[in-house]
C-alpha positions in Angstrom: -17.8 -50.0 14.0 -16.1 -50.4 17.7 -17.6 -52.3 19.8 -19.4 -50.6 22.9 -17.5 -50.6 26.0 -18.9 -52.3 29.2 -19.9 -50.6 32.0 -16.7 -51.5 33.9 -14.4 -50.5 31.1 -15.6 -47.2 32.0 -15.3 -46.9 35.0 -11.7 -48.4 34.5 -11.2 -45.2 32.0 -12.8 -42.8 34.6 -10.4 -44.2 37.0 -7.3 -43.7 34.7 -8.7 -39.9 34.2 -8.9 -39.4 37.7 -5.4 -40.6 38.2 -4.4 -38.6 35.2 -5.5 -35.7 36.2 -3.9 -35.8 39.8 -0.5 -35.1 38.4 0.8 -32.5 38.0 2.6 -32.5 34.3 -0.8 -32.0 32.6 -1.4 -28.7 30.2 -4.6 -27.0 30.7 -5.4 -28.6 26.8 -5.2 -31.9 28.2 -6.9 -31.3 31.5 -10.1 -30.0 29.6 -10.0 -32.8 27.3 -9.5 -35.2 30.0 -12.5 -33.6 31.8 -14.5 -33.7 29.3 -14.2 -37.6 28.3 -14.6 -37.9 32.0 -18.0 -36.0 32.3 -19.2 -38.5 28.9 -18.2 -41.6 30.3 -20.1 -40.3 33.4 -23.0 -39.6 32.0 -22.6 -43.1 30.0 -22.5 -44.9 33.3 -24.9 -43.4 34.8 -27.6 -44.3 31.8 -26.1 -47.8 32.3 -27.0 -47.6 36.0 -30.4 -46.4 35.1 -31.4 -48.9 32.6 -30.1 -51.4 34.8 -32.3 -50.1 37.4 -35.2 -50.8 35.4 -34.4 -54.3 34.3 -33.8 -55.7 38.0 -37.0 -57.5 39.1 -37.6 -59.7 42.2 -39.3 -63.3 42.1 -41.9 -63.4 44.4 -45.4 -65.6 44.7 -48.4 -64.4 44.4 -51.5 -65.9 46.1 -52.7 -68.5 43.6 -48.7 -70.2 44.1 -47.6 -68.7 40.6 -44.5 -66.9 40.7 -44.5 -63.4 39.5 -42.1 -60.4 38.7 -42.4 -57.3 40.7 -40.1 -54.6 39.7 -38.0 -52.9 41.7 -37.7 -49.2 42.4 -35.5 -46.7 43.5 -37.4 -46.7 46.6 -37.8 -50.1 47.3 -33.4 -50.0 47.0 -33.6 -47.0 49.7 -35.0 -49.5 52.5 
């Protein structure tokens, strides 16, 4: 089984499609394909981001002095 890729292994790869596909030698077969892998890794990263997004939590204190988690949401990254 290969091992899962990190998150910034692909965007390195969605980088080296971009690239690809800025030259000019590529067949339209290749393009599509190219796009395609592109649009997976995409969607890859962005359920990376996401679950991310749910794991990041912020020490704070509460008033009885115990520290807590509070997590953080998209909102609270918006201010």
């Amino acid at each position: 089984m290969p091992r899962k890729k990190t998150f910034d292994e692909k965007i390195s790869r969605l980088e080296e499609i971009v690239a690809e596909m800025s030259s000019d030698q590529l067949s339209l077969e290749k393009s599509v394909k190219l796009y395609e892998e592109g649009m997976t890794l995409l969607k890859k990263c962005e359920d990376d981001l996401k679950s991310a997004e749910g794991k990041i939590a912020l020490l704070t204190n509460n008033q009885s002095g115990y520290s807590e988690l509070e997590e953080i949401t998209e909102k609270d990254l918006e201010e």
